[in-house]
Steps between C-alpha positions, in 0.01 A plus 500: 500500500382787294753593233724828537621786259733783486271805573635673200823712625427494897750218569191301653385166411128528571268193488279560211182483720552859659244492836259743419349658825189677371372146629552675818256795479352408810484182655607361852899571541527119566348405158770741297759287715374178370526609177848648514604220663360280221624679241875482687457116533457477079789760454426816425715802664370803323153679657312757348292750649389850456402818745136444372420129525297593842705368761713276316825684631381472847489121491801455315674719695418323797591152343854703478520653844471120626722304214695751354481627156463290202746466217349774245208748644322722256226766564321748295424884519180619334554883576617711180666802720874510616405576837177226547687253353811562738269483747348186402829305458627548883168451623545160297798439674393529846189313411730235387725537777821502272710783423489456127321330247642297224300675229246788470243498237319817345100315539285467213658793290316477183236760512670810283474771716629308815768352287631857433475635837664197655757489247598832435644838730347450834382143449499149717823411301715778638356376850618131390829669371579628848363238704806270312748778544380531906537057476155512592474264200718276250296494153192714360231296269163618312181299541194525266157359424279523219596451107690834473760343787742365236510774295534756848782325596747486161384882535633517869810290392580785300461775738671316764741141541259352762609186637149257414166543390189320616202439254247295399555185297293186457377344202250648504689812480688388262216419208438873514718582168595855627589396777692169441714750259526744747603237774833365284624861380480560902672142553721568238614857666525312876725219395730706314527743825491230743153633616309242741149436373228413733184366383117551707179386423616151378211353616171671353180306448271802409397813633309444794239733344158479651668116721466529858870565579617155655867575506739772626596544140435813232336259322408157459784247525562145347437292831557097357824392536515362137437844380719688699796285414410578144480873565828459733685321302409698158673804675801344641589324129590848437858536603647732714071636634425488854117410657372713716268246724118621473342707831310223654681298774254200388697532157835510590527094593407410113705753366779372699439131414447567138899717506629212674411267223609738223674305232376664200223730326166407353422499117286819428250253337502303874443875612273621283264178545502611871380859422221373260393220761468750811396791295775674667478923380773742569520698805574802310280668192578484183 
């Protein structure tokens, strides 16, 4: 069974593979059960969703109206307005068919002028604010992509005690200098505040550039086992990170094999032979 962690100051032990359901874009309702379903069998009780991953919340949300609701359910709002964003969390909620959500993330705030609408008078976070003061949720997170997302979030950590953050980190990530530095003075900041740290796009092979798009993935993922245990299993040597599980349901089984089997991480030579041997390029540029 996958491994579980305190999710920083929530009280919740979540597995460390958190079900990520932009896998369920759009895809028959009984396909999004079979995954759930698998990703239940190998232990993990924490799903995470957002308002814009198509009709992710739809499929979910009917999982839930026929099971119940799982141990730790997260969505996302990507409106920057009190009022949209409002809006957008109780039409999560009756999408999900639940009455609250475990935690609400502010989506992909790194862009500057978003990030100061969201976050100041007016913004998404005084929507979040209210929606836990209403009960309408428990926690309130930040998400980011891109190689500013580190940096964003120690900045949004100091406008406001959110309760995680969700970013990229790989090792591929991680060779990027300004980023690796700005990764561990955000890691540093989360442990000391008991801040849960999620981790997305664990999986990157390359861009999928001019590639006939194969996958239901941003970009081009690791697909042998071998070198998705490698990329798993780099992340999850970092104590205390949760995995978000890539958006392709054809993914999720090797992802899941490779946590189960977790016992420690790779060398960054063993890692960095892998990168050189697949030619593997960052999703982001540099």
């Amino acid at each position: 069974m996958i491994a579980k962690h305190p999710f920083g100051r929530t009280g919740h032990m979540s597995s460390r593979i958190l079900l990520g359901a932009a896998a369920f874009w759009d895809l028959p309702q009984a396909d999004a059960d079979a995954s759930i379903e698998l990703a239940l069998a190998s232990g993990v009780n924490h799903f995470d969703v957002a308002a814009s991953y198509g009709n992710a919340e739809i499929y979910v949300g009917s999982w839930i109206s026929r099971h119940g609701r799982p141990s730790f359910l997260a969505t996302k709002t990507e409106e920057r307005k009190t009022d949209k964003a409002y809006d957008s969390i109780r039409q999560s909620l009756e999408r999900l068919h639940v009455d609250y959500v475990d935690l609400i993330q502010l989506h992909n705030l790194i862009e500057p002028n978003e990030w100061q609408t969201a976050m100041g008078p007016g913004g998404a976070l005084e929507a979040a604010i209210r929606a836990r003061e209403e009960g309408l949720v428990r926690f309130i997170g930040v998400t980011g992509h891109g190689l500013t997302a580190a940096a964003q979030h120690t900045k949004a950590l100091e406008r406001f005690d959110f309760d995680s953050v969700l970013l990229p980190y790989s090792y591929l990530m991680w060779i990027n200098k300004q980023y690796r530095s700005d990764f561990l003075n955000l890691l540093t900041i989360c442990q000391k505040r008991n801040v849960a740290v999620q981790t997305i796009k664990s999986l990157v092979h390359t861009p999928w550039g001019q590639r006939e798009q194969t996958r239901n993935t941003w970009y081009r993922p690791l697909e042998a086992q071998a070198d998705i245990d490698l990329a798993v299993h780099w992340v999850l040597g970092n104590e205390g990170l949760f995995l978000n599980s890539a958006g392709d349901i054809h993914i999720l089984p090797l992802v899941l094999d490779a946590a189960n089997r977790f016992s420690s991480k790779p060398a960054d030579g063993v890692m960095q032979a892998m990168v050189e041997k697949l030619e593997m390029q960052n999703l982001f540029a540099e």
